[in-house]
C-alpha positions as CSV (number, residue, x, y, z in Angstrom):
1,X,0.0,0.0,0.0
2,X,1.3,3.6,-1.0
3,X,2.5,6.0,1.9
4,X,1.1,9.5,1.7
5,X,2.9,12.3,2.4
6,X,1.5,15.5,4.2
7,X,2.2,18.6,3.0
8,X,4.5,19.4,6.2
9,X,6.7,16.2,4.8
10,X,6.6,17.2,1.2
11,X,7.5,21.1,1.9
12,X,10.3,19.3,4.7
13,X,11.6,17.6,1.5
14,X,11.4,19.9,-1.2
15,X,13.9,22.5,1.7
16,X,16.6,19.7,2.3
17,X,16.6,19.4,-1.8
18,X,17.2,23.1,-2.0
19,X,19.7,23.0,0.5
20,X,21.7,20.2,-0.9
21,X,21.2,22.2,-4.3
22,X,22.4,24.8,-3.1
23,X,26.0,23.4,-1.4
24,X,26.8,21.5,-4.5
25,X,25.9,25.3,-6.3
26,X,28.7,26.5,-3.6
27,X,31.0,23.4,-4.5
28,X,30.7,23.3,-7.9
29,X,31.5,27.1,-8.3
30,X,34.4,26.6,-5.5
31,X,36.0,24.1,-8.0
32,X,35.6,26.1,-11.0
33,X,37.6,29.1,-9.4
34,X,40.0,26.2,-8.5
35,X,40.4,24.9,-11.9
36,X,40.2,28.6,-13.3
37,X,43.3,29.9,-11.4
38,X,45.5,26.4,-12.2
39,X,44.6,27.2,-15.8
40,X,45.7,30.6,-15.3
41,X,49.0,29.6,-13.6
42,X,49.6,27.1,-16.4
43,X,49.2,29.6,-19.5
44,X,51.1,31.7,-17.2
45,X,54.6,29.0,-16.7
46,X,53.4,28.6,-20.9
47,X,54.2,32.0,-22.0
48,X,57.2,32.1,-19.8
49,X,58.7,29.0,-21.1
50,X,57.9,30.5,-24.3
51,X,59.7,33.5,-24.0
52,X,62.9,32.0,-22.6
53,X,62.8,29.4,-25.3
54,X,62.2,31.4,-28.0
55,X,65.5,33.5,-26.9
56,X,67.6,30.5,-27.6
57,X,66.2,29.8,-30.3
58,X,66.3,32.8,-32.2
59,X,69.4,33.0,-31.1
60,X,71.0,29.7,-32.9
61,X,68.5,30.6,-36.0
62,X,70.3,34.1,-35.9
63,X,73.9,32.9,-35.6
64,X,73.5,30.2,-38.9
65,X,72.4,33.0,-40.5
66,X,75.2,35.6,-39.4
67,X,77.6,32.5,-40.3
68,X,75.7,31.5,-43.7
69,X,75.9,35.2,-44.4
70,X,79.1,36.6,-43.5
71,X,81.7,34.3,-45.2
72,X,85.0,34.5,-43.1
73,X,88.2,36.0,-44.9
74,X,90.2,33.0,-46.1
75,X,93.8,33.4,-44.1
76,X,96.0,34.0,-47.1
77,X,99.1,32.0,-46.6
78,X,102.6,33.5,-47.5
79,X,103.7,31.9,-50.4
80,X,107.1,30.5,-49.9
81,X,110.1,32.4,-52.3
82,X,111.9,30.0,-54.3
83,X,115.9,30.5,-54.4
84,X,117.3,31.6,-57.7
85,X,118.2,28.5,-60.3
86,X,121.3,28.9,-61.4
């Protein structure tokens, strides 16, 4: 046989629902400013890395370049005099 509820049950109910509605509202917005800042902090370390990386590597593209570029002078070598035949 079915139970029936009063109405001081069902409005009893119907507040601990809101409640618990209402903390997992709290925990669920708790953990998204959580998850929001350790986003933050990663794109943060990101760009960092970035930065520093792209210093060296610039740097290496720059110097093939300079060296691809800039031939060296050749060390001319003295050319040896050759005695007199006689």
């Amino acid at each position: 046989m079915a139970r029936f509820i009063t109405r001081k049950e069902a409005e009893g109910r119907k507040f601990r629902l809101r409640v618990f509605a209402g903390m997992f509202d709290f925990l669920a917005t708790i953990g998204s400013l959580i998850l929001i800042f350790a986003c933050v902090a990663l794109l943060a370390s990101l760009v960092t890395w970035i930065r520093n990386d792209a210093k060296t590597t610039f740097a290496s593209i720059e110097y093939s370049i300079t060296s691809a570029l800039i031939m060296p002078e050749e060390e001319q070598t003295p050319q040896a005099t050759q005695p007199p035949q006689l």
